[in-house]
C-alpha positions as CSV (number, residue, x, y, z in Angstrom):
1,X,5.7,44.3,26.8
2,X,2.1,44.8,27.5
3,X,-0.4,42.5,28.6
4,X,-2.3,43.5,25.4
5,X,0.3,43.2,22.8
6,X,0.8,40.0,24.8
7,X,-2.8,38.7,23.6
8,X,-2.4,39.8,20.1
9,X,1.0,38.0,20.1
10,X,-1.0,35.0,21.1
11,X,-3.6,34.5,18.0
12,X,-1.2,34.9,15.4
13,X,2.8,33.5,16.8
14,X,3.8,30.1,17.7
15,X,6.9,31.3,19.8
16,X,7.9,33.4,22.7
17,X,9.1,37.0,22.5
18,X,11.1,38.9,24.8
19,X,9.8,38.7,28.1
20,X,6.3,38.1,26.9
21,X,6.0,33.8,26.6
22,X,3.1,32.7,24.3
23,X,2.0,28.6,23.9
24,X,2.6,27.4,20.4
25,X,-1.0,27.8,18.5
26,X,-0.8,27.7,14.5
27,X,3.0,25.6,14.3
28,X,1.2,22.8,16.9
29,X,0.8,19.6,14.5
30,X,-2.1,16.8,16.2
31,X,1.0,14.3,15.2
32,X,4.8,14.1,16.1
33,X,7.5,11.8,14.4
34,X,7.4,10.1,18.1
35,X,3.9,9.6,18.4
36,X,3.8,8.4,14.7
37,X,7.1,5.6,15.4
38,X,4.4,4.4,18.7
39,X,1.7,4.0,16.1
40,X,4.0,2.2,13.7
41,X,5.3,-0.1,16.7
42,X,1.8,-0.6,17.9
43,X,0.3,-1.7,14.4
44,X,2.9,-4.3,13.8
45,X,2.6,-5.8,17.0
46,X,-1.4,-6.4,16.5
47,X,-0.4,-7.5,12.9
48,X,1.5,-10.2,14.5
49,X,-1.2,-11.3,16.5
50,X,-3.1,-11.8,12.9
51,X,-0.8,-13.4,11.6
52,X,-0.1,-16.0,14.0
53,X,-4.0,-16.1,14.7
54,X,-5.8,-19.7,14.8
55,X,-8.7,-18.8,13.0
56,X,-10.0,-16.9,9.8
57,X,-12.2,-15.1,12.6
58,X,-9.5,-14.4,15.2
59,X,-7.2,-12.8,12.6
60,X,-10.3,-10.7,11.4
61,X,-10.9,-9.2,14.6
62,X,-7.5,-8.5,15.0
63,X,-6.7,-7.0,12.0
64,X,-9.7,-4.6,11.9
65,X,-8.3,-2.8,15.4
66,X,-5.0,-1.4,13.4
67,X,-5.8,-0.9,9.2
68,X,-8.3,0.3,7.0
69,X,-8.8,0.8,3.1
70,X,-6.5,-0.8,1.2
71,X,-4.4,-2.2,3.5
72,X,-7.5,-4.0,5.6
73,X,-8.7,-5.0,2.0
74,X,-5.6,-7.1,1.5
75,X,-4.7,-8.5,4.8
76,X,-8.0,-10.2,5.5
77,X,-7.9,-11.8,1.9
78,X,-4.6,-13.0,3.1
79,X,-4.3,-13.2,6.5
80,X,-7.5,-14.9,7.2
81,X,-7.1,-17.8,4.4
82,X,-3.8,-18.6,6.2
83,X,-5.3,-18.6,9.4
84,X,-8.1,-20.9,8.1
85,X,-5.6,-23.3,6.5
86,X,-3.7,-23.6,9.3
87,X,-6.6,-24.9,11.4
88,X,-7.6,-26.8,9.0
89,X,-4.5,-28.5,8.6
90,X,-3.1,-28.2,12.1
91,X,0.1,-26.4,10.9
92,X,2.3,-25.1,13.3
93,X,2.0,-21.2,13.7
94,X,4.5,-19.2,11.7
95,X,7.9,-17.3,13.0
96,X,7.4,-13.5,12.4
97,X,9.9,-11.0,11.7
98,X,10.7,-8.4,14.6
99,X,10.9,-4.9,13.4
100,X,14.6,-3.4,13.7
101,X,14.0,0.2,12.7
102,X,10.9,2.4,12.2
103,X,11.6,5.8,10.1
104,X,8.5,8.1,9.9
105,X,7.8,10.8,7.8
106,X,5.5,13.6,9.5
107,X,3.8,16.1,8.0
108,X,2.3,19.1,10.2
109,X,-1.0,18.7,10.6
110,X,-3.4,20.9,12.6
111,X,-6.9,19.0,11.7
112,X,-8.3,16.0,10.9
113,X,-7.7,13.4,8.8
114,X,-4.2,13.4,9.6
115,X,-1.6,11.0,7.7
116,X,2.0,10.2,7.7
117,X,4.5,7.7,5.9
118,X,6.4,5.5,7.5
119,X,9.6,3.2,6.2
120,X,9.5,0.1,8.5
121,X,12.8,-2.8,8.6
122,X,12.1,-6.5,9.7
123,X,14.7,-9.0,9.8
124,X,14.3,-11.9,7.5
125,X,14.2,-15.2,9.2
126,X,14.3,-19.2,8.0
127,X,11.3,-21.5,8.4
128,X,12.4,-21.8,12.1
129,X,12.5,-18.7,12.9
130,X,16.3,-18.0,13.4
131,X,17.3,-14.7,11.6
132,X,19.1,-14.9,8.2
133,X,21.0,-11.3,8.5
134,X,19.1,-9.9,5.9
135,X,16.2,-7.2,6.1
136,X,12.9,-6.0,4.3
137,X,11.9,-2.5,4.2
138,X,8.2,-1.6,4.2
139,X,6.4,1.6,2.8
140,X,3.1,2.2,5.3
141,X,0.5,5.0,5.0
142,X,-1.2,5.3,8.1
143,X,-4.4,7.3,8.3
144,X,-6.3,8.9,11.7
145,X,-10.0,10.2,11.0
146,X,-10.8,11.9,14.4
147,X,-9.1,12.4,17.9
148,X,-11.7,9.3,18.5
149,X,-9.8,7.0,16.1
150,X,-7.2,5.3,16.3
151,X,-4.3,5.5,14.1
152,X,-4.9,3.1,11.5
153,X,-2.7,1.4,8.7
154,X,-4.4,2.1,5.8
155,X,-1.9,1.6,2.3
156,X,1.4,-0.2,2.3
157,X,4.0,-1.4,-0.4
158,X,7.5,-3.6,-0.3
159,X,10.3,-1.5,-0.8
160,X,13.0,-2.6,-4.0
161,X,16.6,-3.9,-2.2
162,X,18.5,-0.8,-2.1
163,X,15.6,1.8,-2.7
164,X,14.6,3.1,0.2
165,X,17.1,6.5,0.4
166,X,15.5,6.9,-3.2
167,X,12.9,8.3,-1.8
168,X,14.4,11.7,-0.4
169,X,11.9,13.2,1.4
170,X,12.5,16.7,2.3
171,X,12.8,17.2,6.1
172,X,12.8,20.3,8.1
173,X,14.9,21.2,11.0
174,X,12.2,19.8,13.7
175,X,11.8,16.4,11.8
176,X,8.5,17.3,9.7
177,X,8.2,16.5,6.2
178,X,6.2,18.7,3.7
179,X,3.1,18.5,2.0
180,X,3.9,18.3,-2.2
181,X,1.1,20.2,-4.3
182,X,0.5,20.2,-8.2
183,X,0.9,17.9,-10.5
184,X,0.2,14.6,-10.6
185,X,-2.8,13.9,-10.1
186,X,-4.4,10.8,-9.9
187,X,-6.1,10.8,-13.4
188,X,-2.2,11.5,-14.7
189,X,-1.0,8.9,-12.8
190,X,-3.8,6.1,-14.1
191,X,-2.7,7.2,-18.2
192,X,0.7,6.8,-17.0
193,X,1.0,3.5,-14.7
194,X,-1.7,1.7,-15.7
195,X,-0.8,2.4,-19.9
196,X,2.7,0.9,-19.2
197,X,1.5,-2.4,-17.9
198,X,-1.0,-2.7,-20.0
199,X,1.4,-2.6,-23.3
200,X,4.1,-5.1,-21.3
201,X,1.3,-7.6,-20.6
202,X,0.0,-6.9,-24.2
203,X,3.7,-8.5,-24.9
204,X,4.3,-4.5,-26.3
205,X,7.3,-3.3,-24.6
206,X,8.4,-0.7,-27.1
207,X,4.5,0.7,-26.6
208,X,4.9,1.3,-22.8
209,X,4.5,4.5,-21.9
210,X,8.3,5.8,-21.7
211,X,7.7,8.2,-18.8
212,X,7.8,5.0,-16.6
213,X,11.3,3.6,-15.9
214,X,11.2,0.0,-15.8
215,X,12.8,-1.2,-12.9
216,X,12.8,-4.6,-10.4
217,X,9.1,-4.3,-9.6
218,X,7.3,-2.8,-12.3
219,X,9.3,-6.2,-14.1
220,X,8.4,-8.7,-11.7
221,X,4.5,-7.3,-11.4
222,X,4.3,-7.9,-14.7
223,X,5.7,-11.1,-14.8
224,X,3.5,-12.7,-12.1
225,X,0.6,-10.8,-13.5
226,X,0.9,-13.2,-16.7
227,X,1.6,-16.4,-15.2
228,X,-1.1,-15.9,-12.8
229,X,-3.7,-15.3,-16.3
230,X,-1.8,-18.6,-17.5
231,X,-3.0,-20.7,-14.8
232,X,-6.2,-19.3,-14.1
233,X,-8.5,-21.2,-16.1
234,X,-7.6,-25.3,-17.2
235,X,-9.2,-25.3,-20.4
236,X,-8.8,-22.9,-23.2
237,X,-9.5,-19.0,-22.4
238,X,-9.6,-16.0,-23.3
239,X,-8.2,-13.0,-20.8
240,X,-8.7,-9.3,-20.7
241,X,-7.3,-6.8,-18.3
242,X,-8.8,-3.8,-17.4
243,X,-7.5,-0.8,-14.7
244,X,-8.3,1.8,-12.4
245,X,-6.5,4.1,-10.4
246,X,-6.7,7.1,-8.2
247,X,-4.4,8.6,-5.9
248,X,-5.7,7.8,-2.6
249,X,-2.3,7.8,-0.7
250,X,-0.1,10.8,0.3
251,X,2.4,12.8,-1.9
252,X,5.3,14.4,-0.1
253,X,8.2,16.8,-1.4
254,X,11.9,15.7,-2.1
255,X,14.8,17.5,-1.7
256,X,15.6,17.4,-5.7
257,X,12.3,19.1,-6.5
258,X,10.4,16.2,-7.1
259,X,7.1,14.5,-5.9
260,X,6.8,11.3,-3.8
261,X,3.3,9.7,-4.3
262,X,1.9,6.7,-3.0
263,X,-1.4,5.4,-5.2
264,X,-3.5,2.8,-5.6
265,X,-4.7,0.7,-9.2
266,X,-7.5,-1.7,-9.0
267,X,-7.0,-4.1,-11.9
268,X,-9.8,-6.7,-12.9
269,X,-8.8,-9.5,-15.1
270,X,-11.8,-11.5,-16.6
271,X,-11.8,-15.1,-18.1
272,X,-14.0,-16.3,-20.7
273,X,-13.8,-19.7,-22.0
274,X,-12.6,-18.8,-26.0
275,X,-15.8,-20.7,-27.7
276,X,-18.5,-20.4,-25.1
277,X,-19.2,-23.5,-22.8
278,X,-17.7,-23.1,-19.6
279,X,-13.6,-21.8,-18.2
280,X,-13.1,-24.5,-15.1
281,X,-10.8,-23.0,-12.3
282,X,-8.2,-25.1,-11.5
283,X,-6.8,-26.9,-8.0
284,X,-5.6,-24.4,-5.4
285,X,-8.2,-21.8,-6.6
286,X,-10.4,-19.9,-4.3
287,X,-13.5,-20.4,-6.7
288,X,-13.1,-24.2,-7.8
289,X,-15.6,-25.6,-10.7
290,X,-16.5,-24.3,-14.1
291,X,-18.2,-20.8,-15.0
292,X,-18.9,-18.9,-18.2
293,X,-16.3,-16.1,-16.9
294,X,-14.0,-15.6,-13.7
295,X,-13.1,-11.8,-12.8
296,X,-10.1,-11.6,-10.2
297,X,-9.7,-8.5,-8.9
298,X,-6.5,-7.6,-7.8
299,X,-5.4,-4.5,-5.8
300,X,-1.9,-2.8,-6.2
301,X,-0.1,-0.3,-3.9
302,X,2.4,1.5,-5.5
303,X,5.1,4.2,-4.2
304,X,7.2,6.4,-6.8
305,X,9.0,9.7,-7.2
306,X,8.1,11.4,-9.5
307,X,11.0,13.4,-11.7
308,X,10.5,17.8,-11.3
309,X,9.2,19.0,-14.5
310,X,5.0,18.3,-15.8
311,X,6.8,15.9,-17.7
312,X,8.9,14.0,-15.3
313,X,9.3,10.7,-15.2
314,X,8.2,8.0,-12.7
315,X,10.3,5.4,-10.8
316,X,8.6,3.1,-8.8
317,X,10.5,2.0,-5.9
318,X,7.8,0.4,-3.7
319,X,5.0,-2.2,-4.7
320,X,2.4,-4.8,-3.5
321,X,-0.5,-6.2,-5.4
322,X,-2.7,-8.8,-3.6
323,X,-6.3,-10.3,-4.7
324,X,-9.0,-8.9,-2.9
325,X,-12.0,-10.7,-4.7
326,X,-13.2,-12.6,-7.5
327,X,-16.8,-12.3,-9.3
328,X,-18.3,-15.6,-10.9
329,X,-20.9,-16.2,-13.8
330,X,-23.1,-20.2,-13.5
331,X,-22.0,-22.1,-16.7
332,X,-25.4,-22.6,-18.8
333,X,-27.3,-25.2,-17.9
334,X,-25.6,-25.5,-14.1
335,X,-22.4,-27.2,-15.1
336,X,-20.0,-28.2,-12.4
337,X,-16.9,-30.1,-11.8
């Protein structure tokens, strides 16, 4: 073989042929499944540090070096009020779960922003720290902007007991999952998601849309969703619940023909007191004192599959909603408790 054929070989394959050896150009992906499992392993040992952090501060610097997005939105609303409280109260610090198995699920990817998806199992342990024998599994999207960057934890969701092969990402024969195009999009998605919880906190179940199946966590969002709009306010109220969503995650083929997505919904919930005056937010809230209206907002990861078909159902099988922020209006006249 020529020299020349040689060098035309070179712009356009990815593999050697005959006696003519080319380096892999167009099939070379920025990210591996090993270098994505080191980033996994990496994140969650920083996110230990956070968690186990003595101040609101510490945790915050920690936390910023591995996530972004969503993910950063919701840990420092969390991690740093526990970090707080425990100085504050001198608690001990707590016993965090080790990781016992990190699957990853790679795309190829020749250009940045790259991503990939991740299924990560802790074991469970007691108050102590002693392991139970039982295990959580956790969907994370991790997100790299630039070969500057680091990789970056940016979306993640708890995974239902006995879900996670639900999933059923297609692999290839190196390891590398593919890209899923078409339908849905995230405007889709919003109608679908976001109209079925409305109509269940509405107390409308036969109005939810039936294109979501109802399952563990769609139930159990819904559930705490309402007793947290119960407790909110400790004098008469009135609630209302608004959405937004937008697909801001990744979306993967399965081997059925499907579509794995993982999205976001950003869900305020607004209190007004029922005849003017003032709505007073209880003990244990993060706003105490009285206000003509209290707006939580509350942030949601959520991973499905999506059935084959433009109108396939979707079955959530991951989930996570945390509050990221709440909005306050003074009570007339200055009123406090």
């Amino acid at each position: 073989m020529t020299a020349a054929l040689c060098a035309a070989l070179a712009v356009a394959a990815s593999v050697g042929f005959g006696a003519c050896t080319v380096a892999s150009v167009t099939a070379t992906s920025l990210v591996t499944p090993a270098a994505a499992r080191a980033a996994v392993t990496h994140h969650w040992d920083v996110n230990r540090q956070a968690l186990r952090a003595t101040s609101g501060a510490q945790a915050k610097r920690l936390i910023e070096q591995v996530e972004s997005g969503d993910a950063l939105k919701m840990d420092e609303t969390i991690i740093m009020q526990q970090a707080d409280a425990r100085a504050a109260s001198g608690g001990t610090q707590t016993a965090i779960a080790d990781s016992t198995d990190i699957r990853v699920f790679v795309p190829r990817q020749t250009s940045y922003p790259a991503v990939f998806l991740s299924i990560r199992t802790e074991a469970q342990t007691d108050p102590s720290g002693v392991p139970t024998g039982k295990s959580n599994q956790v969907l994370e999207l991790f997100r790299r902007t630039s070969a500057a960057d680091a990789w970056r934890n940016a979306g993640y969701a708890d995974i239902a007991a006995g879900l996670a092969n639900k999933l059923d990402i297609a692999l290839d024969k190196d390891g590398y999952a593919a890209f899923a195009d078409g339908a849905p999009g995230g405007s889709e998605l919003s109608t679908l998601y976001t109209g079925y919880v409305g109509a269940l906190l509405g107390g409308h179940p036969d109005q939810a849309g039936k294109r979501v199946l109802a399952g563990p966590l769609t139930d159990q969002f819904v559930t705490q969703l309402q007793q947290a709009l119960a407790q909110t306010p400790t004098v008469k109220g009135v609630a209302t619940f608004s959405a937004s969503t937008r697909q801001d995650g990744i979306k993967l083929k399965t081997n059925a023909g499907g579509r794995f997505v993982l999205f976001e919904n950003l869900y305020d919930v607004v209190t007004t007191p029922s005849g003017g005056g003032c709505v007073t937010a209880g003990p244990g809230s993060s706003v105490p004192g009285s206000y003509s209206s209290v707006t939580d907002h509350l942030l949601q990861n959520i991973g499905a599959v999506v059935a084959p078909g433009s109108d396939g159902s979707l079955s959530v099988i991951a989930e996570f909603d945390s509050p990221v922020g709440v909005d306050t209006k003074p009570c007339p006249g200055g009123a406090t408790v």
